[in-house]
N, C-alpha and C positions, 0 to 999 in steps of 0.2 A: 773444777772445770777443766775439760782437756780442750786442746784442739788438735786437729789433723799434727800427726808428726811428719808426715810429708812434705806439707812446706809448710812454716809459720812465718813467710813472710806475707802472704797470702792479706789482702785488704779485706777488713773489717766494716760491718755496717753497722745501723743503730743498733740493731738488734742484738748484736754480739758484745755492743757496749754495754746497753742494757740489764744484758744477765750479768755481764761482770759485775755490774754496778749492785745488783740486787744479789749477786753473792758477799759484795764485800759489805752492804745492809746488813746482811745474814750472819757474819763473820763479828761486825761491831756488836748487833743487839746479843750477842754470847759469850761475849767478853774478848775475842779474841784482835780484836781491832780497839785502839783510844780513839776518840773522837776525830783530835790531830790526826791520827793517820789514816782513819776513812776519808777527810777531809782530801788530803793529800792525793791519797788512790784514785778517789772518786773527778778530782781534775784530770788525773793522769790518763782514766777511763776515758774521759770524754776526748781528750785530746789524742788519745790510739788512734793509728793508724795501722797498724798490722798486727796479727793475732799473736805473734811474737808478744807486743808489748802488753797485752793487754791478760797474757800467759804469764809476763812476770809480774803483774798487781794480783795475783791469785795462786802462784805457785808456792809458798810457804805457808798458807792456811788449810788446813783439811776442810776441805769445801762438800766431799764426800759423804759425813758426819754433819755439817752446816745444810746439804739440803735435806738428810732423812730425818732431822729435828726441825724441820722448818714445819710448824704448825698448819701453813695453808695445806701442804701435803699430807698430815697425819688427817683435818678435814674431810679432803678427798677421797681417801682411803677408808674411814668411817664414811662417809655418802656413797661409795659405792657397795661397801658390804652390807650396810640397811639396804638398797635397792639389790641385791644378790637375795637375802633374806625374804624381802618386799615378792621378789618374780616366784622363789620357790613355794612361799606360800601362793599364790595367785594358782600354779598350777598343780598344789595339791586342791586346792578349789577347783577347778576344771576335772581334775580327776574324782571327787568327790561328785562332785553333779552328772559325770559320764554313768560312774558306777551305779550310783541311785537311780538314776534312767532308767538302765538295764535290768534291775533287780527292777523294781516297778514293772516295768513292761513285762517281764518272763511270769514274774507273779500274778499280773491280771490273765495273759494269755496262759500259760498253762498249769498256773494253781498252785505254782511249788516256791514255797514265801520263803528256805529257808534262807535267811539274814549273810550270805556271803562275802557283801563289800564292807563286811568287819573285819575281813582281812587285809585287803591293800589300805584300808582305812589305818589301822594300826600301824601297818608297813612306812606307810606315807609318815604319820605322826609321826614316829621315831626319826622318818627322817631331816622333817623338819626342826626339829628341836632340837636334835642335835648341829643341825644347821642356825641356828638362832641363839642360841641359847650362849656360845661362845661370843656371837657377836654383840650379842646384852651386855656381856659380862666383861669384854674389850672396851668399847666403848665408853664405861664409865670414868 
């Protein structure tokens, strides 16, 4: 966790204690913190007053590494790539019902059935799969 290098004497609110506090969570459940010394941090957190102080209960742990292993964010990251996956399909369905339309419509009005939305069909396929299919295979 950084704060501004400009001024770190700058006053601290809940919020900034907050995250400290749930960095130095972050830091104990990885072993990088004993109990005693989250204990310790976690008063010293509450009692900051300026992001100075609340800069030295976190400057010796790589906090960097403690939030991209932090589980609620790997979550996160799995929920938005099913919903990336989730949209992509949606609008090869849209483009599926566009195309079938069209071929429909040209073939009743003027007679000529051959089968052409077998090709964005195909197109589409490929690109969904290859869109999903990593994210299947991430996710487990």
């Amino acid at each position: 966790m950084t704060y501004p290098a400009l001024d770190r004497r700058v006053r601290v609110g809940d919020r900034e204690r907050e995250r400290s506090i749930e960095h130095l969570g972050l830091a104990m459940s990885q072993g990088y913190l004993t109990l005693l010394e989250y204990d310790q941090r976690v008063a010293r957190a509450v009692a900051a007053e300026t992001a100075d102080e609340l800069h030295e209960l976190v400057a010796d742990l790589p906090v960097g590494r403690i939030a991209r292993a932090d589980p609620r964010t790997r979550d996160r990251r799995r929920a938005a790539a099913r919903r990336g996956v989730s949209w992509h399909l949606a609008a090869y369905a849209a483009m599926l019902t566009i195309c079938l339309t069209v071929w429909l419509a040209v073939g009743l009005t003027a007679g000529a059935w051959y089968f052409w939305p077998v090709w964005p069909m195909l197109g589409g396929a490929i690109g969904v799969v290859s869109h999903a299919l990593p994210v299947r295979l991430c996710v487990r």
